[in-house]
N, C-alpha and C positions, 0 to 999 in steps of 0.2 A: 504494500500500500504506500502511496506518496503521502508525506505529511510535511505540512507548513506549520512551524508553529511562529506567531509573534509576540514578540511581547514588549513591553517599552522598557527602557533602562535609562535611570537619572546617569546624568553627567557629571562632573568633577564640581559645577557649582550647583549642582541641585534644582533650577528652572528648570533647561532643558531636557528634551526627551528624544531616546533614539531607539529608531526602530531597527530590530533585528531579525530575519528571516531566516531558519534551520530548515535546508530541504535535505530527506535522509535520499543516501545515495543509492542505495542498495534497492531503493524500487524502480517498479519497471511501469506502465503505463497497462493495463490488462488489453488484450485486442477481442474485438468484437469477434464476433460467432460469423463466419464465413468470408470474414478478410480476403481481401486478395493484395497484392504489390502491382497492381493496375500502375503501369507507365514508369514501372522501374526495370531497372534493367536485372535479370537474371543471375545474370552470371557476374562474377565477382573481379575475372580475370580481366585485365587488360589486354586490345590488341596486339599483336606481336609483330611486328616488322617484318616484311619480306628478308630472308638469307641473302644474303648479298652476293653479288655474281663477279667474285672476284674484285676488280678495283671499281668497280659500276655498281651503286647502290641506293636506294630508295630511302630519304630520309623521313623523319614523321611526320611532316606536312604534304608529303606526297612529291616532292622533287627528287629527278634522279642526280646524285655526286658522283663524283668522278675523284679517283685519288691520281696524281699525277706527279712523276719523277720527273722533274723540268732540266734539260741541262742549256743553259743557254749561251751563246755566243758559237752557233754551231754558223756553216756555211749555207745550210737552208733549211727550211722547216720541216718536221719530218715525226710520222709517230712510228720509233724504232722499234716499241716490244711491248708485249699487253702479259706480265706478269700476274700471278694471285694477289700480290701486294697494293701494284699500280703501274699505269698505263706511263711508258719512257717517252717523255716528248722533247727531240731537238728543239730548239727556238733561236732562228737567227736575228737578234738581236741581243745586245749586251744588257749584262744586269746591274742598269743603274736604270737610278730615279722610275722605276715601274715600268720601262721599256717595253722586258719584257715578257711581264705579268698582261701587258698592253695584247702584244704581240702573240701571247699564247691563245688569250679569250680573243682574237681574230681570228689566227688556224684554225680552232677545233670550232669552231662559227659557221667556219668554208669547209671543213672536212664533215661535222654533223651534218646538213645541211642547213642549218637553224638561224634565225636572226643576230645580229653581236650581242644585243640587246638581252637575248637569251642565255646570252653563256658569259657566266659572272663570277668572278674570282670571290672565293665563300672563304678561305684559310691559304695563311702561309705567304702573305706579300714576301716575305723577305727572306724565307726557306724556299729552297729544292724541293722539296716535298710540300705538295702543294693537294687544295682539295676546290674541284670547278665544281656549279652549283649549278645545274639545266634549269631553268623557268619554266623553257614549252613541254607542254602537252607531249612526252613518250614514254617510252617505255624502257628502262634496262636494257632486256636485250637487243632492242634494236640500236643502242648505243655502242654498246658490246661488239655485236656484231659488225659496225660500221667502222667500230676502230681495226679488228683484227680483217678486216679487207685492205683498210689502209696500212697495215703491217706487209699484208702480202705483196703489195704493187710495188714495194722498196729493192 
């Protein structure tokens, strides 16, 4: 059973009055006779994230990342190796002042097919190991799969 009790308690000069509310913890609310959990959810679990497809992965708001080993200051742009870890991408530009951080979210812009606008440096301005963030609308593997084409044609 819930219980309130009040009662008033004099204060240090004896006018005043203050009130005091004891609710016991240990009660529970009793539930009606045929209850249901109308508009709750069942289960308790949280969604679980898609397995990740190697360096290509689906983050919680539903964009696919990209993990990316950048080595830059190469002779031309070039995606050299699609590892478990992450995707080797040459970048002929030097790494200064965000070159190119510039220059990589271009390539993979022109090699996804996707807008630049699309493809947006998420982690790592200033590390090699880098993580790109896709905005549009795909999927993993089709991600995946476009880079390890462009592995092949090298």
């Amino acid at each position: 059973m819930l219980r309130l009790g009040c009662r008033l308690r004099p204060l240090v000069s004896g006018r005043r009055f203050r009130a005091s509310a004891r609710l016991s913890l240990s009660a529970e609310m009793p539930k009606k006779a045929g209850a249901t959990n109308k508009g709750k959810s069942q289960s308790k679990e949280p969604e679980r994230p898609l397995p990740p497809l190697g360096p290509v992965a689906v983050d919680p708001k539903g964009c696919v990342t990209i993990a990316i080993h950048a080595k830059p200051g190469s002779k031309q742009n070039a995606v050299t190796d699609v590892t478990a870890e992450a995707v080797s991408v040459a970048i002929a530009a030097p790494p200064s002042e965000g070159e190119a951080n510039a220059e990589l979210c271009r390539y993979l812009s022109k090699v996804l097919e996707l807008r630049k606008s699309d493809v947006v440096l998420d982690k790592g301005g200033k590390s090699r190991e880098k993580v790109v963030k896709l905005l549009a609308s795909t999927t993993a593997e089709e991600i995946l799969e476009k880079l390890k084409q462009q592995v092949e044609k090298q």
